[in-house]
Backbone bond lengths (Angstrom), bond angles and torsions (degrees), N, CA, C in turn:
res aa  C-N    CA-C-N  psi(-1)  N-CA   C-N-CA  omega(-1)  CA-C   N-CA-C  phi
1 X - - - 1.438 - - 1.529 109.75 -
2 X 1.551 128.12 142.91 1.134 137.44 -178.67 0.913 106.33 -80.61
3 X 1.416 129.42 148.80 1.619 142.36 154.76 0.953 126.90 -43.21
4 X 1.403 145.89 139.13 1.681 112.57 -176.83 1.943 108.35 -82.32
5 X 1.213 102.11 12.84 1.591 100.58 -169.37 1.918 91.67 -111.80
6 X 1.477 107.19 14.14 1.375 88.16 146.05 1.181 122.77 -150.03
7 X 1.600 95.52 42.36 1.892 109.03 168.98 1.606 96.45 -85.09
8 X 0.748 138.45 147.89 1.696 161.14 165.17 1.298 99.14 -55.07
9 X 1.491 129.32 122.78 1.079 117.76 175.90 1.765 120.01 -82.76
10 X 1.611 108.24 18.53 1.785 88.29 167.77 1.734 96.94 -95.26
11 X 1.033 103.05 3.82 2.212 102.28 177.14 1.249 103.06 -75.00
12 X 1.822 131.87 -32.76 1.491 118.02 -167.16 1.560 99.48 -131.36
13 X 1.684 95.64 144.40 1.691 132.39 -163.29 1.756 87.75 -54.95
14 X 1.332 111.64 151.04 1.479 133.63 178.95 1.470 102.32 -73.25
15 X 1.581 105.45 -50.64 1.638 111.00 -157.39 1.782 108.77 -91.28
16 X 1.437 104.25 -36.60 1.872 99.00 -177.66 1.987 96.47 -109.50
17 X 1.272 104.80 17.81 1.644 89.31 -178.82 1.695 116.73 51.19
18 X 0.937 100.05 7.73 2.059 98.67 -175.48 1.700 97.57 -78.38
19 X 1.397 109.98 138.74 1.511 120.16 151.47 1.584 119.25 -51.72
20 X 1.594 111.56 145.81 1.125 110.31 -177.77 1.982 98.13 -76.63
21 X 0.979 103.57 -63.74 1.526 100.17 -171.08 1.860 111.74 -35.91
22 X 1.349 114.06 -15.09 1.484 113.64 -175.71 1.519 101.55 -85.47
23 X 1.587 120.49 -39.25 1.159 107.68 -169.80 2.220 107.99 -76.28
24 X 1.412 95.43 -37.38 1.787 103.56 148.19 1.427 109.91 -20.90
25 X 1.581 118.43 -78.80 1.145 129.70 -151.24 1.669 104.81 -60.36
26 X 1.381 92.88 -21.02 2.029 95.91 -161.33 1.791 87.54 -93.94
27 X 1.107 126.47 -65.48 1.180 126.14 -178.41 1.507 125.51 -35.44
28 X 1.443 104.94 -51.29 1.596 111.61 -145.39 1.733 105.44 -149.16
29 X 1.319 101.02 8.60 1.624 89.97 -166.33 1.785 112.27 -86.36
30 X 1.328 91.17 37.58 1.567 94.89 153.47 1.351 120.02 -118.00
31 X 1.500 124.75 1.83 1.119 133.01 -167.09 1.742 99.66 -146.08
32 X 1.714 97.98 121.30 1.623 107.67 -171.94 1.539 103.97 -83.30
33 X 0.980 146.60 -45.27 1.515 141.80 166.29 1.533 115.01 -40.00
34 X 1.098 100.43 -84.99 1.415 94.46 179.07 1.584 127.17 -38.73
35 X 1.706 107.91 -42.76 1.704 109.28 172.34 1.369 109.97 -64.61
36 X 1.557 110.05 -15.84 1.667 104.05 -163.31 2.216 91.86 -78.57
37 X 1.681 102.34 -40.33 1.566 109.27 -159.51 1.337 100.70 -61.60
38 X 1.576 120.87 -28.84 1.221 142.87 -158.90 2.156 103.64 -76.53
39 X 1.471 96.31 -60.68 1.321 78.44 154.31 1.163 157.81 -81.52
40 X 1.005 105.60 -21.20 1.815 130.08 154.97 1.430 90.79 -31.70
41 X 1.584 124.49 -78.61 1.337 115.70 -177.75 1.025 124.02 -30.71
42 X 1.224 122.10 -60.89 1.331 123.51 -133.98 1.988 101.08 -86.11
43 X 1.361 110.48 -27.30 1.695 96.94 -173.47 1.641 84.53 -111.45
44 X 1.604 135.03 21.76 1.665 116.64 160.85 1.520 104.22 -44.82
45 X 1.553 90.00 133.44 1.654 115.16 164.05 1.683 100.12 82.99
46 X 1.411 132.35 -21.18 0.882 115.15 -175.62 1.520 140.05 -80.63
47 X 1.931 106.21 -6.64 1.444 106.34 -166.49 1.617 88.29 -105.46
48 X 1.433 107.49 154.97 1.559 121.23 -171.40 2.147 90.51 -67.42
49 X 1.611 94.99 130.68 1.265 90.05 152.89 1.821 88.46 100.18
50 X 1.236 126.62 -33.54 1.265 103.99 -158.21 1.796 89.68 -109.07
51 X 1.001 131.37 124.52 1.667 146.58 169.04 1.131 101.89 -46.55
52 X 1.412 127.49 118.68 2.029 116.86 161.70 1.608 116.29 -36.50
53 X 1.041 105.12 -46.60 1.327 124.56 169.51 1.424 107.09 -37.13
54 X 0.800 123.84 -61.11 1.613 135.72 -178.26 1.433 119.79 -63.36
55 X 1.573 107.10 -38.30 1.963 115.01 165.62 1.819 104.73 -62.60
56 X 1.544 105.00 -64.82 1.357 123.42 172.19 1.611 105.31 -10.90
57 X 1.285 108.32 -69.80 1.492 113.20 -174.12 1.652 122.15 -54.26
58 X 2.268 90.96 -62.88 1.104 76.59 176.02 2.009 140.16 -60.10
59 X 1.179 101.10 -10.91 1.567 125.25 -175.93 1.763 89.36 -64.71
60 X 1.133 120.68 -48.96 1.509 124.66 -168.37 1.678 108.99 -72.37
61 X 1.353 94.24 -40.20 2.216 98.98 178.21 1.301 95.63 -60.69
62 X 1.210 130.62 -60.84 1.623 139.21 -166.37 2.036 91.35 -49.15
63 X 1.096 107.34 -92.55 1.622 101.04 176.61 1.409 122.38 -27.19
64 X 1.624 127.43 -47.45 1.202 102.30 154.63 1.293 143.16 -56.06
65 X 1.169 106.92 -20.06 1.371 117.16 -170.86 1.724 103.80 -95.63
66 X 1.223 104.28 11.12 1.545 102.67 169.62 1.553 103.32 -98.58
67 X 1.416 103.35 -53.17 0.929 121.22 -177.78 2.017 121.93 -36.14
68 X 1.234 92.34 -39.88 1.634 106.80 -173.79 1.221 94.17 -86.04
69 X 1.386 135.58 -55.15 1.661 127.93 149.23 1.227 118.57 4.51
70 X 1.272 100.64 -63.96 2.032 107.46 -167.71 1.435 107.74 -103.58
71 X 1.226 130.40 20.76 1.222 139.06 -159.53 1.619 109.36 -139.83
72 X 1.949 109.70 -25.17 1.421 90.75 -179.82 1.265 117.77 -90.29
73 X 1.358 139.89 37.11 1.587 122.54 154.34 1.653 107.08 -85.87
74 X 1.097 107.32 -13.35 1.627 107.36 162.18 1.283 135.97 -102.57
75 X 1.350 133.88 -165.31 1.706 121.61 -174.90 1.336 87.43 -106.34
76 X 1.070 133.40 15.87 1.982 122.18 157.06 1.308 125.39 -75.40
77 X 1.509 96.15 91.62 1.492 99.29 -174.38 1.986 111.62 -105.85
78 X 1.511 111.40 138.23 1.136 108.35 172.23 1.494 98.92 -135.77
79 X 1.920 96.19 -176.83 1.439 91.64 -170.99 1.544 128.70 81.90
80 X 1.568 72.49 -157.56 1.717 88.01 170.36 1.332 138.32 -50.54
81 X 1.525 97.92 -48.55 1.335 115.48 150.70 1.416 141.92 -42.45
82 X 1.785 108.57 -43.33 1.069 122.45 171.34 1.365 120.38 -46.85
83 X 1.522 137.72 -21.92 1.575 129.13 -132.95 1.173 76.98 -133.92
């Protein structure tokens, strides 16, 4: 287990100090897309170097890519897939 003094502070919330991957774990941690879109959210804009803009998206590829998940036994394709 990590220290909490060497989690990165754009991984944990300002106001309850909780890790993002914990609130992941409670939400969604049966499903890797969504925990992945989920964190993307949650520290956008916050790590030096990476554009919100840039989480934003990736948070959106991850959802598509769920999306085509639950979508390929049929011809409903989105996403990634789509193009």
């Amino acid at each position: 287990m990590r220290k909490k003094e060497e989690i990165p502070h754009y991984y944990i919330g300002s106001k309850h100090k909780i890790e993002a991957r914990k609130v992941v774990e409670d939400f969604q941690g049966d499903n890797y897309n969504l925990g992945v879109a989920l964190s993307y959210l949650m520290r956008a804009g916050k790590k030096d170097g990476n554009p919100i803009e840039q989480d934003i998206r990736k948070a959106i590829d991850h959802l598509h890519f769920e999306l085509d998940r639950l979508y390929k036994e049929s011809n409903i394709k989105t996403g990634a897939l789509a193009k």
